[in-house]
Structure formats: C-alpha cells, structure tokens
C-alpha positions as CSV (number, residue, x, y, z in Angstrom):
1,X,12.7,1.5,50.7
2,X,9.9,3.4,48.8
3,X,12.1,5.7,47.3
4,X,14.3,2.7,45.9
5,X,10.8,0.9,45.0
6,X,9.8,4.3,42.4
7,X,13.4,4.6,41.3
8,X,13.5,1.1,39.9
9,X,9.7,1.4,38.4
10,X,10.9,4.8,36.8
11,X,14.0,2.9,35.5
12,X,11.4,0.0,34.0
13,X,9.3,2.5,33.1
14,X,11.9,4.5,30.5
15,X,13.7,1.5,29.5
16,X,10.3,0.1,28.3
17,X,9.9,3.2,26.8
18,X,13.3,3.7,25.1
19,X,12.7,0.4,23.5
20,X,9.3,1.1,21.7
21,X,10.5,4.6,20.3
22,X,13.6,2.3,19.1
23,X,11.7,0.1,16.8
24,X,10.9,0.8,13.5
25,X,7.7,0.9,12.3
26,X,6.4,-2.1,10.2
27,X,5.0,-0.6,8.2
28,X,8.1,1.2,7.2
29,X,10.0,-1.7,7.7
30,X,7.8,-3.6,4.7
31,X,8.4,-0.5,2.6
32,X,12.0,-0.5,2.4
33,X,12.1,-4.6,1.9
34,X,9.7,-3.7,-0.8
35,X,11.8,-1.2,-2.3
36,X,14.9,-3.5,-1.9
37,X,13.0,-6.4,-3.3
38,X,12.3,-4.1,-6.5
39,X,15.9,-2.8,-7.1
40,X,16.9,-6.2,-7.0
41,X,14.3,-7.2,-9.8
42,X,15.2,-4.1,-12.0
43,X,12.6,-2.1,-11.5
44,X,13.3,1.4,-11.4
45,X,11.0,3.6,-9.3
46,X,10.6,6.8,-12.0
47,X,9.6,4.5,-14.6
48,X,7.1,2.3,-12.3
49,X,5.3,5.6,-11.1
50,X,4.7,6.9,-15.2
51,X,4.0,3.7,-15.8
52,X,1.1,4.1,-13.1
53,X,-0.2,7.2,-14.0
54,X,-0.1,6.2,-18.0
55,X,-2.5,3.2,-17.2
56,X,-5.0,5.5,-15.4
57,X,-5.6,7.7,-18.2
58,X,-5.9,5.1,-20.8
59,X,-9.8,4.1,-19.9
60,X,-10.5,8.2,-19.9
61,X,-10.4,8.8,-23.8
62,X,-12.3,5.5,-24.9
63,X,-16.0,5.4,-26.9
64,X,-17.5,3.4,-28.7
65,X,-17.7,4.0,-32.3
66,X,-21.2,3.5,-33.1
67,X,-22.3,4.7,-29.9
68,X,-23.5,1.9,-26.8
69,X,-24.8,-1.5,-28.2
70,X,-28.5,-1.3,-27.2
71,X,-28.4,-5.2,-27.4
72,X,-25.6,-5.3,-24.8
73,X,-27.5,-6.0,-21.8
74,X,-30.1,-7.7,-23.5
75,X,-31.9,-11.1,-22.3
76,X,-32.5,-13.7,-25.6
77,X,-36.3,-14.7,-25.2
78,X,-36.3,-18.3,-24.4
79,X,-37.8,-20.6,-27.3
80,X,-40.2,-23.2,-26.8
C-alpha cells in the first residue's frame, strides 16, 4: 500500500513537472507576438535597429553656437 502510495506521488510529481518545463516562457511568448505584430505592420527588424542606434548618436555632436546662454536659467526680478 505504501509502495503504490510513492508510486502515484512520483507519477504527480513528474507530470507536474513535465508540464512547467512544457510552457513557454512569457516573456518569450510576448517577444515573438511582438515581433509578429511588427511584421504585420511593415516594419523590418534591420532597419528598426539602425534606426535605434542613429537616434542615439544624434544628441552626441550638438553645441551651442555662441556657447551656453548665461541668461538660461535665469529668475526675472519681480517689479513692484
């Protein structure tokens, strides 16, 4: 009776088991509806990835011509 009592938890036990290795991640899962959703859109994945790194160098190369406003920050005095 014991023996047929472990047999069945160790059956529960690996089908329980079996089952969470089975699922796929969500995270995954949200990726690849992600990338569907894009493809569907017209996006392609190349282009979106230079786009990316094209608008993080754009703020690198930028000064001011005159150098920084001094007045930028600046409070107006209030008048009476």
């Amino acid at each position: 009776m014991a023996s047929t009592r472990f047999v069945s938890t160790l059956l529960v036990f690996f089908l329980l088991l079996s089952a969470s290795a089975a699922r796929v991640p969500l995270a995954t899962a949200n990726e690849a509806y992600m990338q569907l959703f894009r493809r569907k859109l017209g996006f392609n994945r190349v282009e979106f990835e230079l786009y990316k790194r094209r608008s993080m160098k754009v703020g690198s190369d930028r000064v001011a011509p005159g150098g920084p406003d001094p007045q930028h920050h600046h409070i107006a005095p209030i008048s009476p």
